[in-house]
N, C-alpha and C positions, 0 to 999 in steps of 0.2 A: 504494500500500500504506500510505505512511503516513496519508496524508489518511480509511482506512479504521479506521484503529485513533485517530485522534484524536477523531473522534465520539464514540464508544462511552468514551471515555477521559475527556473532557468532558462527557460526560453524567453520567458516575457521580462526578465531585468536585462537579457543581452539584447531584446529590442530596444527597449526604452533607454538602455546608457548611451549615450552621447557619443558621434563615432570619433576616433580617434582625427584628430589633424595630420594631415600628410603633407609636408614641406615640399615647395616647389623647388623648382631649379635655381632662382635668384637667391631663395632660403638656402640652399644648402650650399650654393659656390662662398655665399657671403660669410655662413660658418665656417666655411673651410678655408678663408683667407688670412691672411697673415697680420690685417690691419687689426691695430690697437682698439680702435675705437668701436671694432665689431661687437654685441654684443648679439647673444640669443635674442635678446627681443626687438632690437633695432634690426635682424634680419628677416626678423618676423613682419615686421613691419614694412619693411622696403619690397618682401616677397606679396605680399599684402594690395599692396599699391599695385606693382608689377601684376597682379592676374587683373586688377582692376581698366590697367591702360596696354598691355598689349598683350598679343596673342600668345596662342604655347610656343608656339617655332621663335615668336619674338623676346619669351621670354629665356629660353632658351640660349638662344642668339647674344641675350646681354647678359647671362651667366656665364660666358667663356668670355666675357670682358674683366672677369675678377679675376682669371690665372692668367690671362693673355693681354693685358690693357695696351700691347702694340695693334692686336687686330681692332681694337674700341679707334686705336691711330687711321688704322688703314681705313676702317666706314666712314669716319670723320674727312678723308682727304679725298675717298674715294668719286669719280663723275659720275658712277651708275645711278639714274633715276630712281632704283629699289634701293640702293644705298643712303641717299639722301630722304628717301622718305622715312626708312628706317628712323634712321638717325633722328628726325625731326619727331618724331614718335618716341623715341628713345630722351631724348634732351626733354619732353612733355614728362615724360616717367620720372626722370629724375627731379625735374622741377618739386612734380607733383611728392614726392617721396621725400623731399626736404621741407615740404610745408609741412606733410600729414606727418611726418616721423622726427619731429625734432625732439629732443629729449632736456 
């Protein structure tokens, strides 16, 4: 009897708990960067903003600007039309991510 009402009992608190947070890509380059001022929650925060202003590929795209900040050089210099618009997308992100995340 009890093993019958334990299921059913366990079933309904693993609906109801809250689903865990899965860190994006901007979340996890950011903790895994070497800057001081990185903190768990300032990555949280800046990952936060990023699903809020660009795409997955875009955010993506400006997660490999945290190990590689020569290719963040190379979009920045770059003439391709995708490049600049990026970028223009990218500079909005950040804007936005130093207004909503300042600490």
């Amino acid at each position: 009897m009890r093993a019958f009402l334990f299921v059913p009992a366990t079933a309904l608190l693993l609906a109801l708990a809250p689903a865990p947070a899965l860190a994006g890509p901007v979340e996890n380059a950011c903790n895994r960067s070497d800057r001081t001022a990185a903190s768990r929650s300032l990555c949280r925060c800046i990952d936060h903003v990023a699903r809020q202003t660009l795409t997955r590929s875009e955010q993506r795209r400006a997660a490999r600007f945290f190990s590689n900040p020569d290719e963040a050089q190379s979009v920045r210099m770059s003439r391709s039309r995708a490049d600049n618009e990026f970028w223009a997308r990218y500079r909005a992100f950040g804007a936005a991510a130093e207004r909503y995340c300042r600490t």
